[in-house]
C-alpha positions as CSV (number, residue, x, y, z in Angstrom):
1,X,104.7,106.3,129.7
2,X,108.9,106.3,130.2
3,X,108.5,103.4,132.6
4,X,106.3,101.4,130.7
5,X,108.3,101.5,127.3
6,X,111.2,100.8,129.4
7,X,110.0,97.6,131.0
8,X,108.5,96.2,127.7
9,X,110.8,96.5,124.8
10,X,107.9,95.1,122.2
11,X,106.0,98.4,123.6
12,X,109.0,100.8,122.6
13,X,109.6,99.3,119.5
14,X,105.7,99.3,118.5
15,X,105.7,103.1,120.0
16,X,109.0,103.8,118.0
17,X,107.4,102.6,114.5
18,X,104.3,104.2,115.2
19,X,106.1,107.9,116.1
20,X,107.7,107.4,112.4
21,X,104.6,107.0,110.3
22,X,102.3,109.6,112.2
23,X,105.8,111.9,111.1
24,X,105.1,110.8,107.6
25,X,101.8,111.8,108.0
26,X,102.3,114.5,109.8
27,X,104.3,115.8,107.0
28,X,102.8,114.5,104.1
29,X,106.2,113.1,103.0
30,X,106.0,108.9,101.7
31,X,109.3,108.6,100.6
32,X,110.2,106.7,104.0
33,X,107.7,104.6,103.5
34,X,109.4,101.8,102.4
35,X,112.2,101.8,104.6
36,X,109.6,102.2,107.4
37,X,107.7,98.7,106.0
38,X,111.3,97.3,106.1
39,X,111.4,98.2,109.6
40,X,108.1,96.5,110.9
41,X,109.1,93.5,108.8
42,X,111.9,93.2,110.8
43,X,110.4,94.4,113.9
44,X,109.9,90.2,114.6
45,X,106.0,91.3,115.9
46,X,103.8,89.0,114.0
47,X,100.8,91.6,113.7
48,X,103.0,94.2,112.8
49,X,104.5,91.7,110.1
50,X,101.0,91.1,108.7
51,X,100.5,94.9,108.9
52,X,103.7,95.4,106.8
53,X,102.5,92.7,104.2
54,X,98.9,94.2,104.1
55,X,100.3,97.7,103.1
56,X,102.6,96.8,100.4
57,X,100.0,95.4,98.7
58,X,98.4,98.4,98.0
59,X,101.4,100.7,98.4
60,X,100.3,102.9,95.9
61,X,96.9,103.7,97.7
62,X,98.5,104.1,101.1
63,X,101.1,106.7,99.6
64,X,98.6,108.1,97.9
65,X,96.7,109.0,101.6
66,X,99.9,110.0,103.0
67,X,100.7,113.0,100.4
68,X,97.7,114.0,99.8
69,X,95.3,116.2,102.2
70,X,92.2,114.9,101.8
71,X,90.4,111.9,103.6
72,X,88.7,109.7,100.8
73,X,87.2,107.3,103.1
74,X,84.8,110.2,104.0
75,X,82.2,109.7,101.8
76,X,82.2,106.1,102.4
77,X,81.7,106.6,106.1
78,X,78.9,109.0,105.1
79,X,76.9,106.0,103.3
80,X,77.5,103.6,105.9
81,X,76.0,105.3,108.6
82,X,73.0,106.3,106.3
83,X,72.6,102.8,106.2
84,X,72.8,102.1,109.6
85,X,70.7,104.5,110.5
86,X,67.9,103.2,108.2
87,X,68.0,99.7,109.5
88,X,68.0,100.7,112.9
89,X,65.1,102.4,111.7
90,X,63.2,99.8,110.2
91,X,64.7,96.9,112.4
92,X,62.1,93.8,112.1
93,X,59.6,96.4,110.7
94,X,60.2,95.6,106.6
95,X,62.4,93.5,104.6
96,X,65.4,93.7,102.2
97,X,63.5,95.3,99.1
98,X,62.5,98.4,101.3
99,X,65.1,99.2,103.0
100,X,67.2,99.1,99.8
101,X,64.7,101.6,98.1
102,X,65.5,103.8,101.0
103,X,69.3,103.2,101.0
104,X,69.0,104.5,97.1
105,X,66.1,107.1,98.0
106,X,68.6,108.6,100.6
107,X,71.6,108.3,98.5
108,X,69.6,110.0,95.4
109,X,68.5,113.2,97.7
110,X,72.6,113.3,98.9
111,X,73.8,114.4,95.7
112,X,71.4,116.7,95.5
């Protein structure tokens, strides 16, 4: 891994900026967080440019998910693969209108 980040210095910077915000996570601590987006601004890497633009745009959501413990994409993940699930299911077997009373069905029995 030394040799690599040594012979590509786009590598060690990317490796660099991602080392600080898994810290941030790691600790739960967001107050570097806009020094860090400073950072990949400056880091002249076009994707991690866009990266730095996309997350002060909803800064308050991504500190938010930093100092807090819990993952809130959870039950969203949860839903999404019931509905995969039930169109793999019912590929080419039924149309929109069932597969949506199932998506809902399945949803309704979840809460449960």
């Amino acid at each position: 891994m030394h040799r690599l980040l040594a012979h590509c210095p786009e590598l060690q910077r990317t490796h660099g900026l991602v080392r600080q915000f898994t810290a941030m996570l790691n600790h739960r601590d967001a107050a570097p967080l806009s020094t860090w987006l400073d950072e990949l601004s400056r880091s002249g890497l076009a994707p991690l440019i866009g990266i730095a633009g996309a997350l002060r745009e909803d800064r308050h959501a991504v500190t938010q998910d930093i100092t807090t413990r819990y993952n809130n994409s959870g039950v969203n993940e949860g839903r999404i693969t019931d509905l995969k699930l039930q169109k793999r299911l019912m590929a080419g077997r039924a149309g929109v209108p069932l597969l949506r009373h199932r998506v809902v069905l399945i949803a309704h029995l979840r809460r449960r």
